[in-house]
N, C-alpha and C positions, 0 to 999 in steps of 0.2 A: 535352294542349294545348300542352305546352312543347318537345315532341319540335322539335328541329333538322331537318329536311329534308334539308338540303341535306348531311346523310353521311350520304343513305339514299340507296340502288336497287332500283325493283321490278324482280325477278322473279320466279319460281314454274312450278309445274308444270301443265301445260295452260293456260297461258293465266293463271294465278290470280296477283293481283297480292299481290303480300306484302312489306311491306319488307324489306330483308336493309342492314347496316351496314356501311358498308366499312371500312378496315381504317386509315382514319386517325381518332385517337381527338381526341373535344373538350380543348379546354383545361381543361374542368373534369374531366375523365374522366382527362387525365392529371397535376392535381394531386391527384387521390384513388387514383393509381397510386403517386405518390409517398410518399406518407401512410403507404400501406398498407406500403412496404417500411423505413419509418421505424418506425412500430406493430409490425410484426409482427414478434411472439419467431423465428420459423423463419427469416426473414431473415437474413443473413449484415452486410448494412447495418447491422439496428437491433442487432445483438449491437457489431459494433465503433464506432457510434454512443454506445450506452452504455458500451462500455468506453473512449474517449475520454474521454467525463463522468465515471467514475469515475476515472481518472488527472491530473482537475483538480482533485479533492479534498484532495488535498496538498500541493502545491507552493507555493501562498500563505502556510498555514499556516507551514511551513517557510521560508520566504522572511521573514517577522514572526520566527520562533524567531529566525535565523541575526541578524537587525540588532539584535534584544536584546542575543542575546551581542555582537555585533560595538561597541555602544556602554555596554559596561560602565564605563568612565571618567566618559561623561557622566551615567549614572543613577545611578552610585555619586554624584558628584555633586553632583548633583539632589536627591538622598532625604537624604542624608549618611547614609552606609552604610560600611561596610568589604568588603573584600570576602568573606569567610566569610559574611556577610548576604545578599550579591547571590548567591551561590550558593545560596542555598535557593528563587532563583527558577526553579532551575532540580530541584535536588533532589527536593524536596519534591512540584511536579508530576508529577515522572518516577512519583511512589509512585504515583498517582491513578491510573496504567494499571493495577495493581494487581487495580482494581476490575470490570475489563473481565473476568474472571470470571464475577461476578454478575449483570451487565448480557448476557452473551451470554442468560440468559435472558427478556430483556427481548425485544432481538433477535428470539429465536424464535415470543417471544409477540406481538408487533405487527407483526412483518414488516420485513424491512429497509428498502422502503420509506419507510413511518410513520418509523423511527428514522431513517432519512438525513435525510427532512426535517425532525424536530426537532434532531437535529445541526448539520445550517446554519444554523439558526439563530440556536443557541447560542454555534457556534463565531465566530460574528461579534458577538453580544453581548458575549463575552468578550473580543475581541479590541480592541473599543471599550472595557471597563471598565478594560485593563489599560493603556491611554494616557490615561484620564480619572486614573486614579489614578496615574501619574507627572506629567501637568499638573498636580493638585494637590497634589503631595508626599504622598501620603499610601502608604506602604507596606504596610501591610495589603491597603488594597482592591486593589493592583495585583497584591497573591502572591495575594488571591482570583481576582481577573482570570485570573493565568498558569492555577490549581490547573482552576478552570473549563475556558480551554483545552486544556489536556493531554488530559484526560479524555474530554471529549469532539472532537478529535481521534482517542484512542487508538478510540473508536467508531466513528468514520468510519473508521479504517485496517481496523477490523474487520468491519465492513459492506464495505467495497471491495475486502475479499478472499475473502471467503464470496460474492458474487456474481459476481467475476471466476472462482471455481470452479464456479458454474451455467453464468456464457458459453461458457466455453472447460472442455475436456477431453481429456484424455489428452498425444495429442501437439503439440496448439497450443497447451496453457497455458503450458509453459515460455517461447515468444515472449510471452504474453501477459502473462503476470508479468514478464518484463523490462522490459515498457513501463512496471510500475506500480512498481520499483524505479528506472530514470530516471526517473519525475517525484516520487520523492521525492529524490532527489539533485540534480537537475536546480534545486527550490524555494530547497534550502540552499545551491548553489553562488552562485548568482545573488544569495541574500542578502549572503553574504560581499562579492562583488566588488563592488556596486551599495552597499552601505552608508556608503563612503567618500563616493562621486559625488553620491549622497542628502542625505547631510549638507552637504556644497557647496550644493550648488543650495538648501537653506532658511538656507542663512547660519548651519551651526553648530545651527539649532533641533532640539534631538533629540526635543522634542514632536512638531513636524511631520514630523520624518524620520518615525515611527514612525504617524502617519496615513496617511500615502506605503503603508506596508505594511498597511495595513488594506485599502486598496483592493483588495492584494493578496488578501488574504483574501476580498473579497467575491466574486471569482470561484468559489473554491468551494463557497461558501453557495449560488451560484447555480446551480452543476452541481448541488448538493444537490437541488436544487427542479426539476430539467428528470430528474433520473433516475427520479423517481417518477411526473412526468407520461408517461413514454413506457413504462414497467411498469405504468401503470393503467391504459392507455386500453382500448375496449372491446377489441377485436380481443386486446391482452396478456393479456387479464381471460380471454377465452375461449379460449387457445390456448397459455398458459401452461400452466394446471392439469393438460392434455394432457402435456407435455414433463419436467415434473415427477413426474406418475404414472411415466412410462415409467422414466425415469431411477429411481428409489427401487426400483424392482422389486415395487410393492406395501409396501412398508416404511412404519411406521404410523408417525405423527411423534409421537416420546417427550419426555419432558422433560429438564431439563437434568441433574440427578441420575442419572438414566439413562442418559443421555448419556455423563455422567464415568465410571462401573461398566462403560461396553461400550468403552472406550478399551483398546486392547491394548500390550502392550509396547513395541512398535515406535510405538505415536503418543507414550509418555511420553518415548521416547528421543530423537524430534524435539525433545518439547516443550522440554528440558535442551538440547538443543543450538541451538535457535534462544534460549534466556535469555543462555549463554554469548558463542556468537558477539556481540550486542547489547552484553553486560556487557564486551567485552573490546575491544569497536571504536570506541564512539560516545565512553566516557570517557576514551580512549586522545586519541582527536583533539580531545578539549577542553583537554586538558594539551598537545599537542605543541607548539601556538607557544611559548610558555615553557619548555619541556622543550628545544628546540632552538637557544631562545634562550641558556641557563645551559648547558647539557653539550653543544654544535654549537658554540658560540658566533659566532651566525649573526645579523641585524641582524632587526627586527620585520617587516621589509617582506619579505625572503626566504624566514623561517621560515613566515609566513603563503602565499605562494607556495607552497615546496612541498608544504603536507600538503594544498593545494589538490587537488595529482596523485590524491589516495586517493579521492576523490567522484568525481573525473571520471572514473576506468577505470569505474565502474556507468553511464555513460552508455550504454555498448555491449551492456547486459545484452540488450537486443533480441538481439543476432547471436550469442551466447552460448546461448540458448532454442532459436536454428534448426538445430543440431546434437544438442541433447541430449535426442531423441525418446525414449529408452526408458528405461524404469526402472533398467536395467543404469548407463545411464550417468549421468542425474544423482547415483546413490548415491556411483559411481567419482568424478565431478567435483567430490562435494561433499566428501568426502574429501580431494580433490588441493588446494582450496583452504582446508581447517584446515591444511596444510601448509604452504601461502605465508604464511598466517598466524604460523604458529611458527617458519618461518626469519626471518621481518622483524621479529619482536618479540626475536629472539634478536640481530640486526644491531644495532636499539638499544640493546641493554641493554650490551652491548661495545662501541658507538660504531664500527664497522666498514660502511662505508669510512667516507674523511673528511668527504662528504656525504652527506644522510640520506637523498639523493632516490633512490638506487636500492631502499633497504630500503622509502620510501614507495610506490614502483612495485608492488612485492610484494606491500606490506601490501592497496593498494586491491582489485588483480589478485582476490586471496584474498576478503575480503570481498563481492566482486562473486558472480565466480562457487558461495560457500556459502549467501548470500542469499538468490541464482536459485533453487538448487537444495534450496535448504533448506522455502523457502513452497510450490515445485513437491510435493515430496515429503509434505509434512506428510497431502494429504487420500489420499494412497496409503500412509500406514501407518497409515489405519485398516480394512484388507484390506475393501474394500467396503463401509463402514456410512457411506452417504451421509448419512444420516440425524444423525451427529453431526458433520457438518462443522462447522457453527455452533460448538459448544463448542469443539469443536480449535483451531478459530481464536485463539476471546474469553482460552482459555487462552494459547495463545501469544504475547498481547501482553501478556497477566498478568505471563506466566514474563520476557520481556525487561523489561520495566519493572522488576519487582524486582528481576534483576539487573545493572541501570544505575542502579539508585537504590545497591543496598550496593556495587556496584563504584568508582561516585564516592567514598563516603563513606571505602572501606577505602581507597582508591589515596591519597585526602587523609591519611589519619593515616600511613601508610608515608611517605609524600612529606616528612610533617615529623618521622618517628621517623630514618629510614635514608637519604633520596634517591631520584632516580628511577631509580637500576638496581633497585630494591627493587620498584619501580611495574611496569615492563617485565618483571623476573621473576615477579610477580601474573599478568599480564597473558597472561607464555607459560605459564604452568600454565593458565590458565581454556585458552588452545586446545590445550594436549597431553589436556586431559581432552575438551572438543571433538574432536580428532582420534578417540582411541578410541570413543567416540560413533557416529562416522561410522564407523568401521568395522563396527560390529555393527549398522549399517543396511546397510552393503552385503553382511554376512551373512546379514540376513533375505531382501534381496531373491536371494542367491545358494540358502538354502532356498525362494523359491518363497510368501513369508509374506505379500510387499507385495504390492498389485495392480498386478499388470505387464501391464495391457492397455494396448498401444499405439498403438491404431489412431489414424487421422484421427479428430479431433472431431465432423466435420458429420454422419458417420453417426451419433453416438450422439444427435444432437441434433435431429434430422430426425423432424418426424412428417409423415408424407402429408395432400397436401390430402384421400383420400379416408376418411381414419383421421377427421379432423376433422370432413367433413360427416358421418358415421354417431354425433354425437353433439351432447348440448346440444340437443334438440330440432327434430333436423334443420336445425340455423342452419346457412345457408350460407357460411360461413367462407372455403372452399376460394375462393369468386371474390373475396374480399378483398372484402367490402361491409364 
């Protein structure tokens, strides 16, 4: 009785009248066209739909870290603190990734889903308590505030990377992962520059500067919330399970224990080189405005400037991914950049040349493309055991948090035992043993050890519509109902 007419035409054979539809679709036929390429895992739309959503995941977060630190005078302060205090706002959380260990079996157990969505959550609760607790003075609840966020932070980055390895494979992840290393650099640059301007526009209040970045945050809570609705809906429910069988090869899903005991050499040797890289970058560029200020002897506004240069070369990591299709070469490239690493840590520790901003150019260069190629590489040295990707991950941000938490702590006591050539020569040993590292990745992948399949993605990711209607009880799937 609701049939449209009027995008019908009879005809038929002898005479017999039959509707037949022509070939322009109702408006409602083609909002449920749309839907469908929105919904549907096989789509190429809803894969980079949700990897959008998940590269919004960070960038706020980061964006609140970067204006913390950026207003260390005023919450010092504010709290009446020192600064060795104000530093445990930042230490102390770093440990809390730590824990993303034990939680990847969380992970595995509730579905990334479920955890993204509790993660948005959280990360915006926390992100409220830790400006309820500088509005009120009260220093405790704010380091519980930060410990909260890290945490779970360190969960989203671990969720956002174990799915961006179900999206994307083979030879598209590397773009793909570029995208989600610029919007982690992308969150912290913008905090930096925007935290002066921020403070202007509220008259100096660095209560409200730091609600300004809450907002920030709640875009992420809200990709949190839009990733799960578009992985649940029916269509994902029934065409997922598909895509996931094939991919696993039949491989039975173990537990996390399990998990750790089937990790082969080559994923422990990632896992030490993605802690190092971490331990030897992030604590570097927390000291460099001070470091450049006392040994450059450069003014606060230019030293800030240029370590600016070191985040911004990972903006590019995008066009970095679009050359490094094969397993030959990310292993070579991740190599070449522990080496820009080691020469720029070696420029500062001699002060060579008279400005720092060429060894900074290096330093970023380096960083960028080991990053790329370091998270690229990680689920290809566990020679095919798709099956513990999850753990690899939840470990890898273990291994980097610990060593950003003892990298701070040891670079601060050298810094007040010897100076900072002492900090710089710390720093070039974590990447000359980084370097080696990297080498005996690109020996395994020279024996044949890592998975070097490098095809396009879409074939590995492709189930036919008619694979899909021969299952699930003859649903017919294949016409996107």
């Amino acid at each position: 009785s609701d049939v449209d007419y009027q995008h019908f035409e009879w005809t038929g054979a002898s005479g017999a009248s039959t509707p037949t539809e022509r070939s322009t679709p109702t408006p409602r036929r083609r909002t449920r066209g749309v839907a469908t390429l929105l919904m549907d895992p096989r789509r190429n739309l809803h894969r980079y739909l949700v990897h959008f959503l998940l590269c919004l995941y960070i960038p706020g977060p980061y964006f609140m870290d970067a204006m913390v630190g950026a207003y260390k005078a005023q919450i010092c302060e504010r709290l009446q603190i020192d600064s060795t205090t104000f530093a445990t706002f930042f230490s102390i959380p770093n440990m809390a990734g730590i824990l993303c260990g034990p939680f990847g079996a969380v992970i595995s157990t509730y579905g990334a889903s479920r955890t993204s969505l509790l993660s948005g959550i959280f990360i915006m609760l926390s992100s409220m308590v830790v400006v309820v607790g500088l509005d009120r003075r009260a220093y405790y609840l704010m380091l519980l505030g930060r410990l909260v966020f890290w945490l779970t932070l360190y969960i989203m980055c671990t969720i956002q990377s174990v799915v961006v390895y179900k999206l994307f494979t083979k030879g598209a992840l590397p773009t793909a992962y570029g995208f989600v290393i610029l919007a982690c650099r992308v969150g912290g640059i913008l905090g930096y520059f925007a935290s002066g301007f921020v403070l202007d526009w509220v008259h100096g209040n660095v209560v409200a500067a730091l609600w300004v970045s809450v907002g920030f945050v709640s875009f992420a809570a809200l990709a949190t919330m839009l990733v799960p609705c578009l992985r649940s809906s029916e269509t994902a429910r029934l065409v997922r399970p598909l895509l996931e069988r094939e991919a696993s090869s039949g491989q039975a899903s173990i537990g996390m224990q399990q998990q750790l005991r089937r990790f082969p050499p080559s994923c422990w040797i990632m896992l030490a080189q993605i802690g190092l890289l971490y331990g030897a970058v992030f604590p570097f560029e927390a000291i460099a405005v001070d470091y450049f200020e006392k040994q450059w002897d450069l003014d606060p506004t230019s030293a800030g400037f240029i370590i600016s240069f070191a985040p911004s070369l990972a903006l590019f990591a995008p066009l970095y991914g679009k050359w490094m299709n094969t397993t030959r070469r990310l292993a070579v490239v991740n190599a070449s950049g522990w080496v820009c690493l080691a020469i720029s840590m070696m420029l500062f520790a001699i002060r060579l040349p008279s400005n720092p901003l060429f060894a900074v150019l290096i330093f970023g260069l380096g960083y960028a493309l080991s990053s790329t190629t370091a998270w690229v590489l990680l689920p290809r040295t566990l020679c095919g055991r798709t099956e513990c990707q999850t753990a690899a991950t939840a470990f890898a941000y273990a291994s980097l948090a610990l060593a950003q938490a003892l990298s701070n702590e040891i670079a601060g006591i050298l810094h007040d035992l010897l100076g900072y050539s002492s900090v710089c020569l710390m720093f070039w040993c974590m990447q000359v043993v980084g370097f080696f590292l990297a080498l005996k990745t690109v020996a395994a992948q020279r024996e044949g050890i890592l998975d070097a399949e490098d095809e396009d993605e879409d074939a590995g990711n492709d189930v036919s519509l008619d694979t899909v209607n021969g299952d699930a009880g003859r649903t017919e799937v294949g016409e996107c109902d």
